[in-house]
N, CA, C and O atoms as CSV, one atom per row, in Angstrom:
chain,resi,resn,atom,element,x,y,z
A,1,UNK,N,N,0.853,-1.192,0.000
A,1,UNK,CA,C,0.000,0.000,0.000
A,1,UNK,C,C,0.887,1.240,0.000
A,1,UNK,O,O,1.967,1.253,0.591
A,2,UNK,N,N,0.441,2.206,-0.628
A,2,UNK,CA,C,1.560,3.961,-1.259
A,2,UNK,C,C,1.517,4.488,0.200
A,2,UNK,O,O,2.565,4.872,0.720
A,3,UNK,N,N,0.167,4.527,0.980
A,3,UNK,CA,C,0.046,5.220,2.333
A,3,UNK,C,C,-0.793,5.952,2.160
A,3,UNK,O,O,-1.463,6.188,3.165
A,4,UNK,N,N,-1.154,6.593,1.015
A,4,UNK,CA,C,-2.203,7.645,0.311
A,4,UNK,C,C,-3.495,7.302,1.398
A,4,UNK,O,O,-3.733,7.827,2.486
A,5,UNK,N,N,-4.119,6.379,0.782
A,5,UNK,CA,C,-5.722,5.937,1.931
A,5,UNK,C,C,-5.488,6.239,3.275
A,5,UNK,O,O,-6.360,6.934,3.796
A,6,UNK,N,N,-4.318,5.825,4.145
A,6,UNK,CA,C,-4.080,5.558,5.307
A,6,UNK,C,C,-4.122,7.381,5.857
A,6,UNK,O,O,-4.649,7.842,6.869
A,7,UNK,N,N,-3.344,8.119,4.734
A,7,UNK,CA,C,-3.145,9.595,5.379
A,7,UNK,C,C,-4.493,10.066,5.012
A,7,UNK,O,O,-4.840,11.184,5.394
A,8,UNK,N,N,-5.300,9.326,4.305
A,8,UNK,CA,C,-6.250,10.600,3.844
A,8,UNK,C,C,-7.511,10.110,5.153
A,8,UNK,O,O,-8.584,10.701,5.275
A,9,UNK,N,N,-7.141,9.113,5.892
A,9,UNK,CA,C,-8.557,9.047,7.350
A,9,UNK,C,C,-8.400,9.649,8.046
A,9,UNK,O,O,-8.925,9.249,9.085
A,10,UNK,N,N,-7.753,10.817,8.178
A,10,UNK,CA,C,-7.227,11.838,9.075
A,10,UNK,C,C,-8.078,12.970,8.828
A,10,UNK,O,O,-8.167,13.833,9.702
A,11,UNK,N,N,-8.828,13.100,7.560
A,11,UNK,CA,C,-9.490,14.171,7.368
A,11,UNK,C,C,-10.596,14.156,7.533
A,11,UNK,O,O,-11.014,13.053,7.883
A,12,UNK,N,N,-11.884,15.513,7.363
A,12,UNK,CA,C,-13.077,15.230,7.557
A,12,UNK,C,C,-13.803,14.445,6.005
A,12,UNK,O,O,-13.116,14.491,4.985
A,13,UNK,N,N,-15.109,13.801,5.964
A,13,UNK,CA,C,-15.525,13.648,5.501
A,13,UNK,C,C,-15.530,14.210,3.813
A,13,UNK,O,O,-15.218,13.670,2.752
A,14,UNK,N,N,-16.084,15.655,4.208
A,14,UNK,CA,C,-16.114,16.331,2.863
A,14,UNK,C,C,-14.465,16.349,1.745
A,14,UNK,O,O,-14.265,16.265,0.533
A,15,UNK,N,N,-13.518,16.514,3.050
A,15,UNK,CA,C,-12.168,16.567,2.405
A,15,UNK,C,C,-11.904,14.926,1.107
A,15,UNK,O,O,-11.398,14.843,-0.012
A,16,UNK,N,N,-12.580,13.860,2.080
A,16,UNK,CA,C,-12.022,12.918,1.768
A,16,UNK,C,C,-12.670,12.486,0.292
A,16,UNK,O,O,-12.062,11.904,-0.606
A,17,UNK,N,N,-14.178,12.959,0.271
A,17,UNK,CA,C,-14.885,12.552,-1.192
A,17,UNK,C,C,-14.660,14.019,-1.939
A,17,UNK,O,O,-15.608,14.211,-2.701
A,18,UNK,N,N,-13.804,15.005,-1.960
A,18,UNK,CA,C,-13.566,15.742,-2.802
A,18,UNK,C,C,-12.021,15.278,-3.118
A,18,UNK,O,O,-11.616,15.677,-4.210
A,19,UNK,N,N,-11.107,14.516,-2.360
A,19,UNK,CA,C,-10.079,14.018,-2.627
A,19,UNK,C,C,-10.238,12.928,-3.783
A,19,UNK,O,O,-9.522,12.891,-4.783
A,20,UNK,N,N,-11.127,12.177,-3.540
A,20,UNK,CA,C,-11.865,11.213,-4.258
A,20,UNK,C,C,-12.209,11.189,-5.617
A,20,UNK,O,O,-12.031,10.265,-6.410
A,21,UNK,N,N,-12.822,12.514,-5.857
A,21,UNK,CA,C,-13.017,13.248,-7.166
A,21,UNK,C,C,-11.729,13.356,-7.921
A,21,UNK,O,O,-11.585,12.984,-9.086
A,22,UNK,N,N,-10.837,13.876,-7.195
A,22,UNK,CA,C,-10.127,14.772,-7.708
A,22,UNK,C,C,-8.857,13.625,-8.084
A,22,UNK,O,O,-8.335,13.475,-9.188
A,23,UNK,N,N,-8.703,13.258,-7.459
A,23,UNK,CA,C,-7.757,11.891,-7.293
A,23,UNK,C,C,-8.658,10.568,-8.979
A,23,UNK,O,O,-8.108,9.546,-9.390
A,24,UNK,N,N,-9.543,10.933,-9.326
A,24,UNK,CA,C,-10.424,9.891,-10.265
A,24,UNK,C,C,-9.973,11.293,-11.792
A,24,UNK,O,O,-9.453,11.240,-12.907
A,25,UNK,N,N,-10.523,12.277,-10.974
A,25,UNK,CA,C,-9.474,12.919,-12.712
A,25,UNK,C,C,-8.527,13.190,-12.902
A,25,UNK,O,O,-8.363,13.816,-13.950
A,26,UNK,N,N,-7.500,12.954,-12.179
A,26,UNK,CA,C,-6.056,12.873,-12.599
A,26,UNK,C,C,-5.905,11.453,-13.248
A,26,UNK,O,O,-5.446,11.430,-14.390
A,27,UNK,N,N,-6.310,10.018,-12.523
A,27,UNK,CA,C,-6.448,8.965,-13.373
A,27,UNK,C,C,-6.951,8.829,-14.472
A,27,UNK,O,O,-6.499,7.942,-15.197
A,28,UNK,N,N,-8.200,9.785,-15.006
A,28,UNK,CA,C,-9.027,9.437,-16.435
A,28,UNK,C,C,-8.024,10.731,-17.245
A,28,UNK,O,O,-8.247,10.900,-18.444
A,29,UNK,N,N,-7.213,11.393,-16.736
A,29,UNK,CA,C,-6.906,12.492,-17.803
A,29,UNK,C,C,-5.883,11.927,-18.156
A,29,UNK,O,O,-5.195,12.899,-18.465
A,30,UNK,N,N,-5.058,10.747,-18.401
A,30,UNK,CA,C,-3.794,10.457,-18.681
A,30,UNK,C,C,-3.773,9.254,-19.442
A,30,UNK,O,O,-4.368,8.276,-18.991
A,31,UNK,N,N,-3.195,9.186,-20.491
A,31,UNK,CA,C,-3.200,7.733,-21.292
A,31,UNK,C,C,-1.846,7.237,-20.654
A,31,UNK,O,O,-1.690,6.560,-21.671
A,32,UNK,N,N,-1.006,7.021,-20.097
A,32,UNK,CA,C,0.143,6.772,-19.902
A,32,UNK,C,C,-0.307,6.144,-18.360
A,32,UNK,O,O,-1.232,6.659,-17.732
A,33,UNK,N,N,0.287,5.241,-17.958
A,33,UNK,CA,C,0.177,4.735,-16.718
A,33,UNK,C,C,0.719,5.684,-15.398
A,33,UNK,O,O,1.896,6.046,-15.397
A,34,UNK,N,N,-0.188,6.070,-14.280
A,34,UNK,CA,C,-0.192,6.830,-13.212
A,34,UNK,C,C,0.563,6.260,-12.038
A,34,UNK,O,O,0.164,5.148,-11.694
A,35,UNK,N,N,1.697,6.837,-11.252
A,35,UNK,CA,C,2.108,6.237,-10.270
A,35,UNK,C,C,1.402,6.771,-8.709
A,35,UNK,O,O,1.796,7.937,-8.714
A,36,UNK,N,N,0.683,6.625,-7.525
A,36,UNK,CA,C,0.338,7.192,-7.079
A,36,UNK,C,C,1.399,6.896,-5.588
A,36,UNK,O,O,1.494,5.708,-5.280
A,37,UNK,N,N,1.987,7.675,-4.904
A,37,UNK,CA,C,2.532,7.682,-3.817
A,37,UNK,C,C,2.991,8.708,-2.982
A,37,UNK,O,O,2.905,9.886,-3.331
A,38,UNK,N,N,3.390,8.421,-2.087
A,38,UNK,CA,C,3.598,10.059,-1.103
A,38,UNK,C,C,4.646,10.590,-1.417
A,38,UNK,O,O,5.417,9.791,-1.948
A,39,UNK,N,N,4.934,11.354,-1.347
A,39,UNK,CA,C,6.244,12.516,-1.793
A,39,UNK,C,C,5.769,13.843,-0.043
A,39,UNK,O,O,4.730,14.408,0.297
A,40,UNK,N,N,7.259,13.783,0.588
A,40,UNK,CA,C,7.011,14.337,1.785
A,40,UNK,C,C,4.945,14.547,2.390
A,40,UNK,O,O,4.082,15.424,2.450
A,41,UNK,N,N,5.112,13.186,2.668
A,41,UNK,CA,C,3.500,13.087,3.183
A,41,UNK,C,C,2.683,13.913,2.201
A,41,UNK,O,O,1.660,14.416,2.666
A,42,UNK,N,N,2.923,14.103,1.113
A,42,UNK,CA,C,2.255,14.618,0.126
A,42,UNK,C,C,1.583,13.785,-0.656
A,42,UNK,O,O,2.334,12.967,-1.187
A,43,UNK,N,N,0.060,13.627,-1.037
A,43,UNK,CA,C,0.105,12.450,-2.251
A,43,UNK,C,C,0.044,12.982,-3.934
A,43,UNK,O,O,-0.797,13.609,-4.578
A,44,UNK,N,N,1.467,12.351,-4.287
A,44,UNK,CA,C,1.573,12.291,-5.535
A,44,UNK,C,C,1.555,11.859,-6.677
A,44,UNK,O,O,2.342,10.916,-6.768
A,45,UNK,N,N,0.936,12.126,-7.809
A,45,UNK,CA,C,0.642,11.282,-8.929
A,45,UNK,C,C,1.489,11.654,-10.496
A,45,UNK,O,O,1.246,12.532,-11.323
A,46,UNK,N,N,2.346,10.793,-10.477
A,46,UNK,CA,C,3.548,11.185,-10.703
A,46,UNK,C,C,3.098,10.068,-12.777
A,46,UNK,O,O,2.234,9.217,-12.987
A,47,UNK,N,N,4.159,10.676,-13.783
A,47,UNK,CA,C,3.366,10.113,-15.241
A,47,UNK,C,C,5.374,10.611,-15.466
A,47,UNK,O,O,5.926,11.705,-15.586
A,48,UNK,N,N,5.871,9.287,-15.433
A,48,UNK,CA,C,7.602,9.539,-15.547
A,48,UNK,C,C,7.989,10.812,-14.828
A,48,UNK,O,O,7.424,10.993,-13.749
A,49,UNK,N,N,9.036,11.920,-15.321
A,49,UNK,CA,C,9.010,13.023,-14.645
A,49,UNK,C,C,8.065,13.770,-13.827
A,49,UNK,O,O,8.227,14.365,-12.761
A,50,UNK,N,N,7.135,13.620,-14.501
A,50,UNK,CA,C,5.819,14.473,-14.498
A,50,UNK,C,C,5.021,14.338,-13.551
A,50,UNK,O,O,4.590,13.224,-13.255
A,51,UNK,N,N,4.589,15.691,-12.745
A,51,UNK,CA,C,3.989,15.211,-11.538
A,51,UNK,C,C,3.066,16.224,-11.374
A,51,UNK,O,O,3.196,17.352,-11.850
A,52,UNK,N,N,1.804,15.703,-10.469
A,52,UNK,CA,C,0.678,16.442,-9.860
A,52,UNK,C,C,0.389,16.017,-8.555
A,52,UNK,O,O,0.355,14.819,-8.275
A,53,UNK,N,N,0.173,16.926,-7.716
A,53,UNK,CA,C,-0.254,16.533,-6.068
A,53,UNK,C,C,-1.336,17.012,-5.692
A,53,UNK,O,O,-1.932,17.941,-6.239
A,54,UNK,N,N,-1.563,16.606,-5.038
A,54,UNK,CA,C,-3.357,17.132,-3.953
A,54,UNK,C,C,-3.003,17.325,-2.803
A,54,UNK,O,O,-2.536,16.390,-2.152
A,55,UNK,N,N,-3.112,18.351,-2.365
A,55,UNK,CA,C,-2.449,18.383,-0.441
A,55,UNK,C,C,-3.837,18.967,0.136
A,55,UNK,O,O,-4.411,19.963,-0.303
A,56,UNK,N,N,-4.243,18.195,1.149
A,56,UNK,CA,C,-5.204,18.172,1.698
A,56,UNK,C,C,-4.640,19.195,2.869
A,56,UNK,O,O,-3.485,19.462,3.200
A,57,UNK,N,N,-6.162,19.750,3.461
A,57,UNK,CA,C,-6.112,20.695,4.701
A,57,UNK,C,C,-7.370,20.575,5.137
A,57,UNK,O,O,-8.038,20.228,4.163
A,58,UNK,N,N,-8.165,20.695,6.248
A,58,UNK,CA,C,-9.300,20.719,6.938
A,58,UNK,C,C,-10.089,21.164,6.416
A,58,UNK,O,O,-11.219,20.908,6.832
A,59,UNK,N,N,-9.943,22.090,5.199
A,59,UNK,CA,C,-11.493,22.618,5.100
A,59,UNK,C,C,-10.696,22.815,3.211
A,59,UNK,O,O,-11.537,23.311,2.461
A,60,UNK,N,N,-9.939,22.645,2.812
A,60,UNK,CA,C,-9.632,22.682,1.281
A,60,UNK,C,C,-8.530,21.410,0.510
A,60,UNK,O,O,-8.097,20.451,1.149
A,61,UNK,N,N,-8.199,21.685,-1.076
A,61,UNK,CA,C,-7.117,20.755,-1.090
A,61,UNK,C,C,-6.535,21.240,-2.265
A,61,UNK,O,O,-6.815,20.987,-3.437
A,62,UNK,N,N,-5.559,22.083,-1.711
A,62,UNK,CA,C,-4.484,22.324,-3.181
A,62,UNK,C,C,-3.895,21.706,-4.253
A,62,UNK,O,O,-2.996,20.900,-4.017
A,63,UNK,N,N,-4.207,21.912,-5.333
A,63,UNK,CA,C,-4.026,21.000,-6.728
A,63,UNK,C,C,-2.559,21.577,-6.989
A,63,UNK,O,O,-2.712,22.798,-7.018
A,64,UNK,N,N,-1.118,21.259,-7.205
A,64,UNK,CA,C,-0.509,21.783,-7.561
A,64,UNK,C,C,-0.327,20.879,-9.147
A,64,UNK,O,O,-0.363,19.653,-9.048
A,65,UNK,N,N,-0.181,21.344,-10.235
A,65,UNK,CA,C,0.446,20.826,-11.578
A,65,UNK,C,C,0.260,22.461,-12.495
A,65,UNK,O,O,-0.539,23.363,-12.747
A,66,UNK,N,N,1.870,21.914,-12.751
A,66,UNK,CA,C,2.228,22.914,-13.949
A,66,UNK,C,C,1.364,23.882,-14.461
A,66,UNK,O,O,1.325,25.096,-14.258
A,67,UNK,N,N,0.685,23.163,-15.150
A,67,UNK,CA,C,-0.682,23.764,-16.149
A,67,UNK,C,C,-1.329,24.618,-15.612
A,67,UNK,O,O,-1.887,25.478,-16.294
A,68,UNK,N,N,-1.444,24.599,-13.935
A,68,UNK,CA,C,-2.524,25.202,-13.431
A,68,UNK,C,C,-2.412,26.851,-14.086
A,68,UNK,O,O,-3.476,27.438,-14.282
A,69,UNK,N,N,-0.859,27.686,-14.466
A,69,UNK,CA,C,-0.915,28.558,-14.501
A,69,UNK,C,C,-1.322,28.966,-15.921
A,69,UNK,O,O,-1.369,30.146,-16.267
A,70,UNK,N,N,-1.596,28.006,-16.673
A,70,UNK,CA,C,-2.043,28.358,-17.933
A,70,UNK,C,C,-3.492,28.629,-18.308
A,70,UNK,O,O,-4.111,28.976,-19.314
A,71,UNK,N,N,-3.759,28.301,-17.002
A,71,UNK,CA,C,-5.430,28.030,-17.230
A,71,UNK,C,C,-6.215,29.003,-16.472
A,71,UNK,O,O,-7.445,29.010,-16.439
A,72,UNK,N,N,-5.411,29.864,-15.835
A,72,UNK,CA,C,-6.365,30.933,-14.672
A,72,UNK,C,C,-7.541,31.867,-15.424
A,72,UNK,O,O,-8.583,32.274,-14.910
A,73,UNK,N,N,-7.181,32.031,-16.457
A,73,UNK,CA,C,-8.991,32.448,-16.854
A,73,UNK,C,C,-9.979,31.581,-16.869
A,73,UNK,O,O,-11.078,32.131,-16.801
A,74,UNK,N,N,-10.007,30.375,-16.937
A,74,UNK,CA,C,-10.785,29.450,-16.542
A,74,UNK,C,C,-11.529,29.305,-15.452
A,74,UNK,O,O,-12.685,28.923,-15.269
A,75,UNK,N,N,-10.552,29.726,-14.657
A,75,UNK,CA,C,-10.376,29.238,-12.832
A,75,UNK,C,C,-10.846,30.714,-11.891
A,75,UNK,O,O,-10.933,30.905,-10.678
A,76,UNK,N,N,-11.013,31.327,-12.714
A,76,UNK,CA,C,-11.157,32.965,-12.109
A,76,UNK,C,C,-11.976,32.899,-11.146
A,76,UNK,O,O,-12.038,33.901,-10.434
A,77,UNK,N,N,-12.899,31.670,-10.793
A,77,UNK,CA,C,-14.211,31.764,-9.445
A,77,UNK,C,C,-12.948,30.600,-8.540
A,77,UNK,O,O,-13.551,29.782,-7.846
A,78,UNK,N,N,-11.697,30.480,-8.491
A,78,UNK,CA,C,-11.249,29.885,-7.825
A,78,UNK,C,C,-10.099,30.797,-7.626
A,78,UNK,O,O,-9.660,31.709,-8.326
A,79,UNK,N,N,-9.666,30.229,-6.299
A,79,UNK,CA,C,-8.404,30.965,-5.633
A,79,UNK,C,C,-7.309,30.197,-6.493
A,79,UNK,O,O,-7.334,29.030,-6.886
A,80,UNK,N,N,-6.224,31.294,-6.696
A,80,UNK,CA,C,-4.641,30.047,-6.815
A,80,UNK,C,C,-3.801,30.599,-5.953
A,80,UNK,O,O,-4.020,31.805,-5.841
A,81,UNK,N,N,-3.016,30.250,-5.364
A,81,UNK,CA,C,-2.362,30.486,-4.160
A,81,UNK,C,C,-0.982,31.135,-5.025
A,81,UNK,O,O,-0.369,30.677,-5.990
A,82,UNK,N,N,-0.794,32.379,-4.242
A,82,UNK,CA,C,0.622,32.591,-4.414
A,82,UNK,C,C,1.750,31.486,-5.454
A,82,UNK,O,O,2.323,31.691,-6.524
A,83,UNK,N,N,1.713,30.596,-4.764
A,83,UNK,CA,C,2.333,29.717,-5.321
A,83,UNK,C,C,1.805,29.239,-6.593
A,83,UNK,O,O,2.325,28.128,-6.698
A,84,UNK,N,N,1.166,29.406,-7.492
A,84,UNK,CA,C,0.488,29.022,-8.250
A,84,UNK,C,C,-0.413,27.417,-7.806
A,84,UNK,O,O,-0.732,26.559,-8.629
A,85,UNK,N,N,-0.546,27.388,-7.041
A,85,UNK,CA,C,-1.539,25.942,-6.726
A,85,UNK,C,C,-3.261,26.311,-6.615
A,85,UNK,O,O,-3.700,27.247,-5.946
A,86,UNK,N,N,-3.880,25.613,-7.208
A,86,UNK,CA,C,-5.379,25.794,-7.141
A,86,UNK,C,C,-6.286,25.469,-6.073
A,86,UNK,O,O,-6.419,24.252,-5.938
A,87,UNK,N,N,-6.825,26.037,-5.426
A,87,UNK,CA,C,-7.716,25.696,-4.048
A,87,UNK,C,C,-8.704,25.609,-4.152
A,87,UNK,O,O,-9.414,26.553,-4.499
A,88,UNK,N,N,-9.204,24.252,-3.850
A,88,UNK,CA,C,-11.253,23.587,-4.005
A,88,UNK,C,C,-11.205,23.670,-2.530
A,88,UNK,O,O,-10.380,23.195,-1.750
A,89,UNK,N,N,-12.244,24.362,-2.319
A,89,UNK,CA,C,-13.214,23.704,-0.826
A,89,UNK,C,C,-14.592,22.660,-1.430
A,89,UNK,O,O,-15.239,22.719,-2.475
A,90,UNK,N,N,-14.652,21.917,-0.490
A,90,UNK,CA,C,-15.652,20.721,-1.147
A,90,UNK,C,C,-17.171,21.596,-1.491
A,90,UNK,O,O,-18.007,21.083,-2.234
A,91,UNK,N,N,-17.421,23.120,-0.778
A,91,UNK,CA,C,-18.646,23.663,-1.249
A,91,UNK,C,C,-18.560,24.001,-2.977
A,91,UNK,O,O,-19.587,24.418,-3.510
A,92,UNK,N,N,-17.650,23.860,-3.587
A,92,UNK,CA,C,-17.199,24.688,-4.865
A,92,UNK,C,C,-17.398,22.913,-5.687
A,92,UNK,O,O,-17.305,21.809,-5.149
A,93,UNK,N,N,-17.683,23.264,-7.099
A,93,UNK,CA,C,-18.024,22.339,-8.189
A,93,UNK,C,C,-16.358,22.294,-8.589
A,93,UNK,O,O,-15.558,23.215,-8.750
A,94,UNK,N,N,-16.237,21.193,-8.655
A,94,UNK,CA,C,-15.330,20.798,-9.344
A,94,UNK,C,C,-15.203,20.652,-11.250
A,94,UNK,O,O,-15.724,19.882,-12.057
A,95,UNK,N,N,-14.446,21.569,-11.353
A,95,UNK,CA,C,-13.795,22.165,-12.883
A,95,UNK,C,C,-13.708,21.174,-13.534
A,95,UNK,O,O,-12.839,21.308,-14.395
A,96,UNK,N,N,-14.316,19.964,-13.557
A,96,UNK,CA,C,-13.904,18.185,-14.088
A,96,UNK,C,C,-13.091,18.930,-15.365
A,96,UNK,O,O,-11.901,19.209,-15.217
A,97,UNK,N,N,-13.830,19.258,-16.701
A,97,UNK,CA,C,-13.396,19.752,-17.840
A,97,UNK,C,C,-11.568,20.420,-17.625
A,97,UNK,O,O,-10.507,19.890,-17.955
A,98,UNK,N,N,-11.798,21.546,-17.052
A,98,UNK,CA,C,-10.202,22.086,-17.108
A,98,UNK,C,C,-8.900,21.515,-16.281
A,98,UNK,O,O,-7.707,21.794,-16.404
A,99,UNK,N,N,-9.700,20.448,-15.231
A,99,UNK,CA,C,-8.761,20.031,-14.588
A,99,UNK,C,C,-8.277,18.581,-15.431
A,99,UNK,O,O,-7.139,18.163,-15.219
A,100,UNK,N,N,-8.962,18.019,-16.156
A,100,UNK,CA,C,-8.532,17.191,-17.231
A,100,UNK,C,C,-7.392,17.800,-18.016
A,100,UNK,O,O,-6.373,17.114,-18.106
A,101,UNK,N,N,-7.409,18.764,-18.489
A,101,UNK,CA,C,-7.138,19.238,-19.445
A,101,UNK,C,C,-5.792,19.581,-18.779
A,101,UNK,O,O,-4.809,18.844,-18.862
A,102,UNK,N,N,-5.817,20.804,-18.081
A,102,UNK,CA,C,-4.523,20.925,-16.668
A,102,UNK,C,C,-3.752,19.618,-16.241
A,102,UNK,O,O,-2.524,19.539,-16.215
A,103,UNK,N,N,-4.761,18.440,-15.858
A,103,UNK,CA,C,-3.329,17.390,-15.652
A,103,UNK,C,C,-3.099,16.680,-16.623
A,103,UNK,O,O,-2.086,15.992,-16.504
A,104,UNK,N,N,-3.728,16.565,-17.672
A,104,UNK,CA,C,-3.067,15.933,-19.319
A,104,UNK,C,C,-1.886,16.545,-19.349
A,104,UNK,O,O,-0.922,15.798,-19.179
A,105,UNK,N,N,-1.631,17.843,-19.539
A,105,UNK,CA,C,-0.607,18.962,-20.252
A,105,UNK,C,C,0.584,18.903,-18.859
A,105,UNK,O,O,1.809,18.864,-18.972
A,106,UNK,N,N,-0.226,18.910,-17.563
A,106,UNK,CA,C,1.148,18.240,-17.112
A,106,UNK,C,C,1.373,16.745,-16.664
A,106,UNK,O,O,2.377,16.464,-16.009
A,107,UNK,N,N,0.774,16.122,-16.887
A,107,UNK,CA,C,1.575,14.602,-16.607
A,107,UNK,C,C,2.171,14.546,-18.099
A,107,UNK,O,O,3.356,14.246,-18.240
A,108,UNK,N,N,1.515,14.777,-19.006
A,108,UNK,CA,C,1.891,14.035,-21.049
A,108,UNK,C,C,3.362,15.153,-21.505
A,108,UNK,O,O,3.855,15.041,-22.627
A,109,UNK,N,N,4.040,16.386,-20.281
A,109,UNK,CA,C,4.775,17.163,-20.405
A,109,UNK,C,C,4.621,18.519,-21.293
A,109,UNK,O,O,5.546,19.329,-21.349
């Protein structure tokens, strides 16, 4: 087992089925086989070099991949953090469409 499941029972409910989501379109956006494992208690979903993470917090869960910064007109009803990482709280719809698209362009490089 990566540890991924084990760290994510630590959170509340809502965290864990928006992890869920989000964690199912990084798998359908990639033709290339997905590695999923922790990177500093981080869970990462890694396509050779190429990597995307979800870092969970109590009440949100930062998407970090590349792409995200290509896509902020898209994302304009969403926060991106300084850092360029994208922030869902589980009240907010999930972007299925651009976040496909965002982790294609970065897992496929």
């Amino acid at each position: 087992m990566n540890g991924v499941n084990e760290l994510m029972e630590k959170y509340p409910d809502k965290i864990k089925e928006l992890f869920a989501e989000l964690r199912k379109v990084i798998l359908e956006s990639c033709d290339t086989d997905i590695e999923e494992k922790l990177w500093a208690r981080l869970p990462s979903y890694y396509a050779g070099e190429h990597f995307v993470r979800l870092i969970p917090f109590k009440d949100h869960i930062n998407v970090e991949a590349a792409a995200v910064s290509s896509h902020k007109e898209e994302l304009k009803s969403y926060k991106i953090t300084p850092k360029g990482m994208l922030q869902i709280s589980p009240e907010q719809d999930i972007p299925g469409g651009t976040l496909k698209r965002i982790f294609s362009e970065t897992l496929n490089g």
